[in-house]
Every structure is written in structure tokens, then in C-alpha cells.
C-alpha positions in Angstrom: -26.9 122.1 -75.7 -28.2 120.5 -72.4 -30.2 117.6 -74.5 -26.2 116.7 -76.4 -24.4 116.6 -72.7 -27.4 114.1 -71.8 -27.0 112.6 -74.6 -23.6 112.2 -74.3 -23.9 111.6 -70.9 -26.4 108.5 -71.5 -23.8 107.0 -74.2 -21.1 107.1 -71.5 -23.6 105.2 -69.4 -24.0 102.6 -71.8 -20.5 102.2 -73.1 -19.2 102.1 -69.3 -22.0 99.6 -68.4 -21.2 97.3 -71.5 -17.5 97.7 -70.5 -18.6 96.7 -66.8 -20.7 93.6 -68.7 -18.0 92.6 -70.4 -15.3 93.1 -67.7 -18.2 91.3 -65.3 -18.3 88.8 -67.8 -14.7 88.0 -67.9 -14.0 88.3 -64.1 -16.0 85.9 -63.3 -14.7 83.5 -66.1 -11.9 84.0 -64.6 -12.6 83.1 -61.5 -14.7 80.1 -62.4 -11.2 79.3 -64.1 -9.7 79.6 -60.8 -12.1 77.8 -58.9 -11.9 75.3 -61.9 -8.0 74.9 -61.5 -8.4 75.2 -57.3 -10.9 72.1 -57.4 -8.6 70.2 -60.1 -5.5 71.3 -57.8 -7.6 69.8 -54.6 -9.0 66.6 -56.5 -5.7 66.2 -57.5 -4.3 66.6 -53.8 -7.1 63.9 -52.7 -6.3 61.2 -55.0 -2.9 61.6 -54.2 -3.5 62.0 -50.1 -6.1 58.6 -50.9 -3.2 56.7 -53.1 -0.6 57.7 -50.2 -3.8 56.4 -47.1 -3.7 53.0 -49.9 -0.3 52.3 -50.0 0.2 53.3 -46.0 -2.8 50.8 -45.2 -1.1 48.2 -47.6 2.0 48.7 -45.8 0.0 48.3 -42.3 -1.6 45.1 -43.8 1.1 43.5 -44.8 3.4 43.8 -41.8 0.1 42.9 -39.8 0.3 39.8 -42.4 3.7 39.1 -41.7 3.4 39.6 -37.7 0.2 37.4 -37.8 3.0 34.6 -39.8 5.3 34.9 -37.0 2.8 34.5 -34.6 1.5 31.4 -36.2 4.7 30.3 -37.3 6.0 30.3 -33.4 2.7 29.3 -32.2 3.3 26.2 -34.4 7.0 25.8 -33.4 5.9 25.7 -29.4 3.1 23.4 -30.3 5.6 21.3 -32.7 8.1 21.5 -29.8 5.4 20.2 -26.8 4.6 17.4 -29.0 7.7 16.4 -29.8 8.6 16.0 -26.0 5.4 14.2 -25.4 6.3 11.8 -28.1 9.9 12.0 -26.6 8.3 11.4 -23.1 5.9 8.1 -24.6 8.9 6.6 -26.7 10.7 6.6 -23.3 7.9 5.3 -21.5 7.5 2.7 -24.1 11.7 2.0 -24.0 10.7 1.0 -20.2 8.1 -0.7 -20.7 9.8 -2.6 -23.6 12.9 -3.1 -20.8 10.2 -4.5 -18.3 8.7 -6.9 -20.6 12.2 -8.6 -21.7 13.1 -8.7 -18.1 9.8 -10.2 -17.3 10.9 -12.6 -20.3 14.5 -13.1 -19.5 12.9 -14.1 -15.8 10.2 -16.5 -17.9 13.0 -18.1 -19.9 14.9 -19.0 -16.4 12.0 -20.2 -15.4 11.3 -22.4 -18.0 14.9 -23.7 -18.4 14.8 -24.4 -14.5 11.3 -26.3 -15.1 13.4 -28.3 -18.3 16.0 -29.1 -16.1 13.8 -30.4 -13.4 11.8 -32.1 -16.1 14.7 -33.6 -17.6 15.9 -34.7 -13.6 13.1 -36.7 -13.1 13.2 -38.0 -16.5 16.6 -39.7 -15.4 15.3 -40.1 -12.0 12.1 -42.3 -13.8 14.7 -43.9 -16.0 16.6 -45.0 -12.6 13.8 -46.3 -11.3 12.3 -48.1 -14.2 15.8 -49.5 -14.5 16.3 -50.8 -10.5 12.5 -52.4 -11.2 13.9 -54.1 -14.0 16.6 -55.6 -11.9 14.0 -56.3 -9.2 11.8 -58.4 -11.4 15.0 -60.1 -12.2 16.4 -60.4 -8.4 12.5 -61.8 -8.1 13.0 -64.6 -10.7 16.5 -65.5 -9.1 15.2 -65.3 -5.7 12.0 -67.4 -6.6 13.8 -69.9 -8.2 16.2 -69.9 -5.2 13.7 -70.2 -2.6 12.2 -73.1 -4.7 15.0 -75.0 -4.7 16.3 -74.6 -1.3 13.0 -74.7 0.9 10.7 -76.7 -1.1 8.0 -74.1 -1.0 4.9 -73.7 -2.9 5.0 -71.2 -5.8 2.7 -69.1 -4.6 3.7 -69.5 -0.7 7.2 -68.6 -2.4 5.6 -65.4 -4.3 4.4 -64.3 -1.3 7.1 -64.6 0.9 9.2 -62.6 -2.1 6.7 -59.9 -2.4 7.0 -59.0 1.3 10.7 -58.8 1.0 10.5 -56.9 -3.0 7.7 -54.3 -1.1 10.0 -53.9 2.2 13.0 -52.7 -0.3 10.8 -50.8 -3.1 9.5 -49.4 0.6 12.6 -48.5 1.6 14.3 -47.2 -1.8 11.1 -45.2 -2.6 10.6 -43.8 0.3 14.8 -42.1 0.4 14.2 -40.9 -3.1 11.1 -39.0 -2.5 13.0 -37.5 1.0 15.3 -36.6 -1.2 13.2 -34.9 -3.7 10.9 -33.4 -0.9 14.2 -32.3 0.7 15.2 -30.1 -2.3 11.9 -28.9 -3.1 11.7 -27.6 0.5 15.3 -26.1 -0.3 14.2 -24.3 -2.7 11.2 -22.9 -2.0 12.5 -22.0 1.3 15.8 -20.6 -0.2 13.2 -18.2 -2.6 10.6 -17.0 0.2 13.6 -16.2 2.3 15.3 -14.1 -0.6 11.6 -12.1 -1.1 10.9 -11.8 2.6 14.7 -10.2 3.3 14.0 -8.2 0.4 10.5 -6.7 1.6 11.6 -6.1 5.0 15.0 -4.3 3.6 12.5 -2.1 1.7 10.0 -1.6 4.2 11.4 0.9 7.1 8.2 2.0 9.1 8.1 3.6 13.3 6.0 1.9 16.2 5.7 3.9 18.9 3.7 1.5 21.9 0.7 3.2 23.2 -0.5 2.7 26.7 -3.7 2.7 28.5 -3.3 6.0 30.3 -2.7 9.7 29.7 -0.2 12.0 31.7 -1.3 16.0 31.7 1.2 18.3 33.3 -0.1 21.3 35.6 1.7 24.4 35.7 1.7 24.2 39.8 -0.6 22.4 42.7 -3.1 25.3 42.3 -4.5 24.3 39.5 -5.1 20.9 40.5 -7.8 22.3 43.1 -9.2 24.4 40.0 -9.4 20.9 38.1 -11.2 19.0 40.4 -13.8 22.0 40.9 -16.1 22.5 44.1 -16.6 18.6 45.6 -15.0 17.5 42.4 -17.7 18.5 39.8 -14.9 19.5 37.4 -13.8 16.3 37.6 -17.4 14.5 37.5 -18.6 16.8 33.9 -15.1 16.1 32.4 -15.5 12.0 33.1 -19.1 12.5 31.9 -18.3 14.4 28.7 -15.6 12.0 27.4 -16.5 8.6 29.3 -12.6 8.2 30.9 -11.5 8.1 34.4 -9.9 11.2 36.0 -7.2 10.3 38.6 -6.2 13.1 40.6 -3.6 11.7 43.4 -0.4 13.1 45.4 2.1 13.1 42.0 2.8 16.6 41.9 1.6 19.0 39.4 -0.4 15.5 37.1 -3.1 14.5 36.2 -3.6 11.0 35.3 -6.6 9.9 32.4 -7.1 6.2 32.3 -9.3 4.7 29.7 -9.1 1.7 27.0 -10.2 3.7 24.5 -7.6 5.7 23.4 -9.9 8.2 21.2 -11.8 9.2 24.3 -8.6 9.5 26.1 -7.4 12.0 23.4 -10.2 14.2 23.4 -9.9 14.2 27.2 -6.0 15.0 27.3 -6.7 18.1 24.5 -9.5 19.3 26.4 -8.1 19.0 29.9 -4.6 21.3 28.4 -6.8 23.9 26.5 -8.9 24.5 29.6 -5.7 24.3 32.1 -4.5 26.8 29.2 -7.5 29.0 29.1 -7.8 28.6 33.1 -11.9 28.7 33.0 -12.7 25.6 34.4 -16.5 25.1 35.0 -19.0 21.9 33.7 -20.3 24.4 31.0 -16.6 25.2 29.8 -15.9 21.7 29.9 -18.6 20.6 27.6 -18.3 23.2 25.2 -14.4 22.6 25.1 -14.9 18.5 24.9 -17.6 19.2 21.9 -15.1 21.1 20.2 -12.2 19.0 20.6 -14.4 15.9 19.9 -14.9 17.5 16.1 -11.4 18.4 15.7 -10.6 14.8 16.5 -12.8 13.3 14.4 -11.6 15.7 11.3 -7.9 14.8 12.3 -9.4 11.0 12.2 -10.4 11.7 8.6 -7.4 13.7 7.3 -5.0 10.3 8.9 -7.1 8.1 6.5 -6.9 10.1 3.4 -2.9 11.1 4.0 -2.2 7.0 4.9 -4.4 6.1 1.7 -2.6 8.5 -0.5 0.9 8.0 0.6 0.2 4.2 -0.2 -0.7 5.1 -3.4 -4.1 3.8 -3.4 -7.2 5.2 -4.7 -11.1 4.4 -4.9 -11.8 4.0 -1.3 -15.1 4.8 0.4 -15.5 7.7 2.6 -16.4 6.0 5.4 -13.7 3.3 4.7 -11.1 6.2 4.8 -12.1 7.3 8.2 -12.0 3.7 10.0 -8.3 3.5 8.6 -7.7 6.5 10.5 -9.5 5.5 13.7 -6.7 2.6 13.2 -4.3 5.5 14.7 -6.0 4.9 17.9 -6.3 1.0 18.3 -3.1 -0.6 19.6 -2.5 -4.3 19.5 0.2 -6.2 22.2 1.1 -2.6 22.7 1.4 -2.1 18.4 0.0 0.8 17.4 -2.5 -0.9 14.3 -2.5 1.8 12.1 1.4 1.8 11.7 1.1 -2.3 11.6 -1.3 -1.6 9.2 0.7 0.2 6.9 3.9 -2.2 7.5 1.6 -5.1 6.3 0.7 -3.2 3.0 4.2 -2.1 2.2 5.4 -5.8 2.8 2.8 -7.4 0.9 2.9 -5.0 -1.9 6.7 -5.7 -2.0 6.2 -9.2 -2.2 3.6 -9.2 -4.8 6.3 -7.0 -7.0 8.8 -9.7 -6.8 6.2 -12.4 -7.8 4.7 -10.7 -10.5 1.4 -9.8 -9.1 -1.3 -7.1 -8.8 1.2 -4.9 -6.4 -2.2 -2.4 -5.4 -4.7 -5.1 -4.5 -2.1 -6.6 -2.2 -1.3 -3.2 -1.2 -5.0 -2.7 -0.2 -5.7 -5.9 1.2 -2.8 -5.6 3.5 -3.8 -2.5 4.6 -7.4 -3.4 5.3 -6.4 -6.8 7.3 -6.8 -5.1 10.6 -9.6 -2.8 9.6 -12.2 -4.8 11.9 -10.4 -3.7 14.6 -11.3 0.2 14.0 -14.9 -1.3 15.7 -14.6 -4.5 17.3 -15.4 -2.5 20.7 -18.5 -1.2 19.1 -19.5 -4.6 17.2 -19.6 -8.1 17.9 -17.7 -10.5 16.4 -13.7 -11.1 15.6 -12.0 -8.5 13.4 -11.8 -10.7 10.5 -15.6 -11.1 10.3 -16.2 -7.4 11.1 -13.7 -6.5 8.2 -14.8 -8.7 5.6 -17.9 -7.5 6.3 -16.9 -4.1 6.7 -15.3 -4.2 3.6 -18.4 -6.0 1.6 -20.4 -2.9 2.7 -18.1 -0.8 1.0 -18.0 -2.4 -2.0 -14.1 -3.5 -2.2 -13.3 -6.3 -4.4 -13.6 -10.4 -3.6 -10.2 -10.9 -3.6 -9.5 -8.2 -0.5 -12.5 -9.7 1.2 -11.1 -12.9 1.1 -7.7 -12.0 2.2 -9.2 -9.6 5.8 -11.2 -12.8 6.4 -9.0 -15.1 5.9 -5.4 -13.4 6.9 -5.6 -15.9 10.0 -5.4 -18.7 8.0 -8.9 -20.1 9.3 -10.1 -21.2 5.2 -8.6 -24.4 3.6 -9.7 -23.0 0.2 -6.9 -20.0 0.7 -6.0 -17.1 -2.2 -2.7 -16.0 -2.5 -4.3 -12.8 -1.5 -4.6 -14.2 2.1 -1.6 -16.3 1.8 0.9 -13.3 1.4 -1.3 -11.0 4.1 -1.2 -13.7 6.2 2.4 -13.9 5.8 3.4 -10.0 5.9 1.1 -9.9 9.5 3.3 -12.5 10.7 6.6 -10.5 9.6 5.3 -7.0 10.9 3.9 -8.3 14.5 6.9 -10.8 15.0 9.9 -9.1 14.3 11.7 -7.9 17.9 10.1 -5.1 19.7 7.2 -5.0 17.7 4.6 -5.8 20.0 4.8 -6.6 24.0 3.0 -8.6 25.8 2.7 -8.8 30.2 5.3 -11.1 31.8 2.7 -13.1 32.8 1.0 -14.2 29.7 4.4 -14.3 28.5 5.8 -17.3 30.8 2.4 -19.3 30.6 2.9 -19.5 27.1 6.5 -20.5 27.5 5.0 -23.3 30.1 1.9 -24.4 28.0 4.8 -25.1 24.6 6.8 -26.9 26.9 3.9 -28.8 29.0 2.4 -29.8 25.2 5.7 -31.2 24.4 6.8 -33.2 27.1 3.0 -34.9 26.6 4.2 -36.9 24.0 5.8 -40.2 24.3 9.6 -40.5 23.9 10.2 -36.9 25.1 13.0 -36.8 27.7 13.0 -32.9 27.7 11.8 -29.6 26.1 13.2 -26.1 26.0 11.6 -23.3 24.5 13.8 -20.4 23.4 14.3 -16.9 20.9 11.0 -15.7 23.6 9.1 -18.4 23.0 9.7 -18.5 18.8 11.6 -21.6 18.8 11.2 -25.0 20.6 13.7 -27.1 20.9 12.9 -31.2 21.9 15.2 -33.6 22.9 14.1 -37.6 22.3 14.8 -40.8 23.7 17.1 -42.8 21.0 16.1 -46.0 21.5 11.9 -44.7 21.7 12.1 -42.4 18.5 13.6 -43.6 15.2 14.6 -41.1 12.3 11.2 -41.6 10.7 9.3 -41.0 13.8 10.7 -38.2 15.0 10.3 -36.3 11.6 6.2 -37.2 12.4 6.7 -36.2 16.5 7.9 -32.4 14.8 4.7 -32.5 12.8 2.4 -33.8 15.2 3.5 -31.2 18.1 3.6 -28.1 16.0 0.3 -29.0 14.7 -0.9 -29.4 18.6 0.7 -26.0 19.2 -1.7 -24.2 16.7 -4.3 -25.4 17.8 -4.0 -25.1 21.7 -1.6 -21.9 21.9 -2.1 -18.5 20.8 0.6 -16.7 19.5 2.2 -14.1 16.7 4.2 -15.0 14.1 5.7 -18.6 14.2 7.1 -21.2 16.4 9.8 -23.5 15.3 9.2 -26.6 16.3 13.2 -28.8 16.6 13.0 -32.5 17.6 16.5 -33.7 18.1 17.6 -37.6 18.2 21.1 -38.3 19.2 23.0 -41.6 20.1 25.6 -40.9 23.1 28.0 -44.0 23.9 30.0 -43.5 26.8 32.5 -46.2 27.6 35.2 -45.6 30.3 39.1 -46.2 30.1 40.4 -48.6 33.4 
């Protein structure tokens, strides 16, 4: 019975553990089927999340595209926009340019009408002439025959006796044409200097302050006068030692004077002497350490006036060294002028008056400025300033032209440039016009003298008066001892003397007048 139960018992086994094969079996078919439809469900998921990441990163690139277009597109516009103004900006330069040029031409074609007209002038003035020596040769013949007739002369004593009366008349005749024509040329050109001078000095507005040969420093009370002048006036000995000028301490109250010709070392003394009356330590070891540093603050300040004269001129391509001799110009004074500012007056005129020609406005401009540049060391070098700045400005490689005009803006060469010509000219302007430059009363009445002494030395002079401060002379002539002719030659003889015996700015007018008085009296 037992063995049937484990029989039975053994069957159960197996059936239950087929059942649990098979169940086994189709649980985990079942799950693979899951897993299977998970993973499809996820892939699925993926390619969707990917296509969604696609389109999302397509969107991205193309707004990035489009931003990128914008960018470029106004990037373009600005550019297109900057170059249309610059093209804007050249057509307009070109429009002026364009204006300049017809002006230039419109000014050429006056010219050249005023050169036909002259042309055509003494055309008729040739023809007048050819014509009266036609009816000369005729009034010759008549006269020869004449003579022959009446006075029994020789043909060729009669020929002769004709040509000395036909050459006294030809003489006479050619000589009031060509017054005539000298007269108006003189109109002219005078009329046409005088316009471009008027115009240059209306357009050139620059200060003179007059500089003098001493320096004033106020003290703050008498006390510090003693402190100045130091123990037995050693203060006074290191500070005339340190900057080679004379210390003059007298009774005016609460002053103290500096005297010196050179006007840089009596600038470094004024400084020095206010920042140590400032700083009240006043000892020879103050003094030279304060003069030292004073002297470089000077010479910087030298420096920075060149550079801030050159560039509010305009002008460019000057050597260093060049620059800082324009400055030292600040401190050089001439008949009281200060030579920087004269300096400056000359280039402004002379640039002005190269415009209005039709020249190189900059080289006149720099030549004008440079006239006086000798003059930054002519107490340091030998020689007259228009040597030292020619050769000055050799050294420093300016052009020929510029060198021609410093050495020559006294009018010493008879080969001349225009250069030198209208330096020459604006010098003349800038240190002649009133109050530009003083002179001492007594050098001022001896030339007065000497023009009316050189005068009076030539023959048919009755009397002489110089006047407008010694800019005009005025000579009166005996009648009957000076003819029209002569007395035209007496003007050119004395002014010629005057130049070469008198020294003076500017110009001096030279008048001779002739008159007739006939006095009769009524009984």
C-alpha cells in the first residue's frame, strides 16, 4: 500500500514539476515578451526624443542662420553707410577743389585778357609811334630841303644840323611816353601790393608785449629783504653766481630788482627768487638746488613754446633742436619787440601773401617764421643773425629756398627769391607798423638829424623835414637849380644814400618838392 502512495506520490512530483516546466517556460516567454515590447516601447521613445533633439537643433540652426544674416546684413549696411559718407565726404572735397581750380582759372583768364589788353595798348602805342616817325622822316625831308634852300648849307652839314634837332624831339617825345607808361605800371603794381598788404595785415591780428631789461620781485614785507641778502650778502652772491644776473637790493620798499640782458637767465632768477621767498629757506645750498630746478623747468617750457608756435602755424617736419631755438625766440626782444611774437607776425603775413599770389603758402609760412631764428644765439655765436640762421637752418636740413629767404630777408643779395622778397617785405610790415617796436629818444633824434643832414648835402636843397617819426622825408628845392627831370633823380639819389648810411625799420619815403612862387605886389 505504502509502495502505491509513493508511487503516486512520485507521479504528483512529476506532473507538478512538468506543470512548473511548462508554466516556467511560459512565464518567462512572457516576460521576454514584455521586455521585448518595453525595449520596442523605449527604442520607440528614443527615436522619437532624437527626431524631437533634430528638429529642436534645426530650429536652433536656423534662427542662429538667420541671426548670423542680420548681423551680416547690418554689418554690411554700417559699412555700406561709412563708405557712402566717405565718398560723400571726397565728392565734396573734390566739388572744392573743382571750385578752386575755376576760380584759379577765372583769375588766369583776367589775367590774360589784362595781358591782351596791354598787349593790344602797346600795339596802338607802336603803331603811334611808327606813325609820328613816319611824319618825322617826312618833316626831315621838308626841313632838309628847307635848310638847303634858305642857308646854303652842305648836305651833310644840313643832315647834321637836322639830326640834332629830329634826336632833341624823338628825345623829348620818347622820353613822356615811356613816363607815362612807367607811371602806370608803377600804378598798378603799387595799386596790387597795396590791396595784398591791407589784406594780410586785416588777417593777421597778433599781441606785442615790450620786454625790458630788468625784473621786479615783490617781498611780502622788509624782513625778508634781510633774509634775501643772507649773512654779508651771500644769498645774494650764490643767487648772482647760480644764474649769472645782477641782484639789486636798494631802499624801494618790499623789491627786489634783477637786472640782466639776457632775459632767460633773468627768468630763472625771478622763479627761483619767488619759490624761495615762498618756501622762506634761503641758504646758497637752497638756492642752487632751486635755480637747477627752475633752470629745467625753463628749458622744458622753452621746448613746449616751440612745438605749440610750430603747430598752431600749421607747420610740420622741423628738427628738434630747431623747435627749441623757436622757443628761446620768447626770450629775445628786438627795439623792445618781443621776437618770437614778430616772428609769428612775419609768418602769418607772408603766408597770407603767398595765398593771394598763388604760392607755396607753408614754405613762406616757415621761412617767415625762421627769419629771425639767428637771433635765438647771436649772444652765444659770432656773426649777424642772417648768417647764424642760414646756417642754423642748413644744419637742420630745411630746404634752399628758406635758407635763401633768413639770409637774405635784409635784402643784402642782388640775385633775390621771392622767398626773401615777401619775408623781407612782411619784416618790414610787422616791425614798422606804430607801437611795434621802441627805440631810446636819443638814437631816435640822431636819426631824424643824420636824414635831414644827408639831405640838405645835396645841391639845390633849400630845406628838409623829416616827419610820421622819421618814416617820411619831405625836401623842398630851389626852382630855378632843380628842373622836373632832376628832381625825380635828386629822390632817387638821396633815398639810395639813406640806405646806405642810415639804419632803420621799415621804410622811409623820400618827397622832393619843386614849386614856382611869383609874388607881385598891388600899388
Amino acid at each position: 500500500m505504502s509502495t502505491y502512495y509513493n508511487l503516486l506520490w512520485g507521479i504528483a512530483i512529476t506532473v507538478f514539476g512538468l506543470i512548473g516546466v511548462v508554466a516556467g517556460y511560459f512565464l518567462r516567454k512572457k516576460i521576454a515578451e514584455d521586455k521585448l515590447h518595453s525595449a520596442e516601447q523605449l527604442a520607440k521613445k528614443i527615436l522619437e526624443d532624437a527626431e524631437k533633439q533634430v528638429e529642436a537643433k534645426k530650429r536652433e540652426a536656423i534662427i542662429e542662420a538667420k541671426d548670423e544674416l542680420y548681423k551680416a546684413k547690418a554689418q554690411f549696411e554700417e559699412e555700406t553707410r561709412a563708405r557712402r559718407i566717405e565718398i560723400q565726404n571726397l565728392e565734396r572735397r573734390f566739388s572744392q577743389r573743382e571750385e578752386h581750380i575755376d576760380k584759379k582759372m577765372e583769375l588766369l583768364d583776367i589775367r590774360e585778357k589784362e595781358i591782351q589788353i596791354k598787349e593790344r595798348d602797346l600795339e596802338n602805342r607802336e603803331r603811334v609811334l611808327k606813325s609820328k616817325e613816319e611824319k618825322l622822316n617826312k618833316l626831315i625831308e621838308e626841313e632838309r630841303n628847307k635848310l638847303e634852300k634858305i642857308s646854303g648849307l652842305t648836305q651833310e652839314s644840313a643832315k647834321k644840323l637836322l639830326f640834332e634837332i629830329v634826336e632833341k624831339q624823338a628825345k623829348d617825345e620818347s622820353a613822356v611816353i615811356i613816363k607815362r607808361i612807367e607811371d602806370r605800371a608803377k600804378e598798378e603794381a603799387e595799386r596790387a601790393a597795396k590791396k595784398i598788404i591791407s589784406l594780410a595785415i586785416q588777417r593777421c591780428a597778433i599781441d606785442h608785449t615790450a620786454e625790458l631789461t630788468v625784473s621786479v620781485v615783490s617781498l611780502p614785507n622788509e624782513e625778508m629783504k634781510g633774509r634775501v641778502i643772507g649773512r654779508e650778502g651771500r644769498n645774494i652772491r650764490a643767487l648772482e653766481a647760480a644764474t649769472g644776473v645782477d641782484v639789486i637790493v636798494d631802499d624801494t620798499p618790499e623789491a627786489v630788482v634783477l637786472s640782466g640782458f639776457n632775459m632767460i637767465r633773468r627768468e630763472i632768477a625771478k622763479i627761483a627768487l619767488e619759490r624761495l621767498i615762498a618756501d622762506g629757506r634761503i641758504h646758497p645750498a637752497r638756492i642752487e638746488e632751486v635755480v637747477e630746478k627752475v633752470k629745467q623747468e625753463v628749458e622744458e617750457n622753452i621746448k613746449e613754446t616751440g612745438e605749440r608756435t610750430v603747430l598752431d602755424l600749421g607747420l610740420t617736419g622741423f628738427h628738434p633742436e630747431l623747435v627749441k631755438l623757436i622757443g628761446k625766440l620768447k626770450y629775445r626782444t628786438s627795439y623792445g619787440q618781443n621776437v618770437l611774437q614778430h616772428s609769428i607776425e612775419v609768418a602769418t603775413l607772408a603766408g597770407i601773401m603767398a595765398g593771394e599770389l598763388g604760392l607755396d603758402v607753408a614754405t613762406f609760412k616757415r621761412a617767415g617764421l625762421l627769419h629771425d631764428i639767428g637771433k635765438a644765439v647771436d649772444q652765444e655765436v659770432e656773426g649777424t643773425h642772417p648768417q647764424i640762421g642760414a646756417e642754423l637752418a642748413r644744419r637742420y636740413k630745411e630746404s634752399p629756398r628758406v635758407i635763401s629767404a633768413i639770409a637774405d630777408h635784409h635784402g643784402d643779395d642782388p640775385q633775390r627769391t621771392i622767398e626773401a622778397v615777401l619775408v623781407q617785405a612782411a619784416d618790414a610790415i610787422s616791425g614798422s607798423r606804430p607801437g611795434a617796436r621802441r627805440e631810446s629818444l636819443e638814437t631816435y633824434i640822431k636819426r631824424l638829424e643824420k636824414l635831414e643832414s644827408i639831405a640838405e648835402s645835396f645841391t639845390g636843397v633849400k630845406k628838409s623835414y623829416a616827419i610820421q617819426a622819421g618814416r617820411e622825408i619831405r625836401i623842398m628845392v630851389d626852382y630855378s637849380e632843380v628842373s622836373d627831370a632832376v628832381a625825380s633823380q635828386l629822390a632817387k639819389d638821396i633815398a639810395k644814400r639813406i640806405e646806405e648810411e642810415v639804419e632803420y625799420p621799415g621804410q622811409i619815403k623820400v618827397t622832393v618838392i619843386r614849386e614856382m612862387r611869383a609874388t607881385e605886389y598891388a600899388k
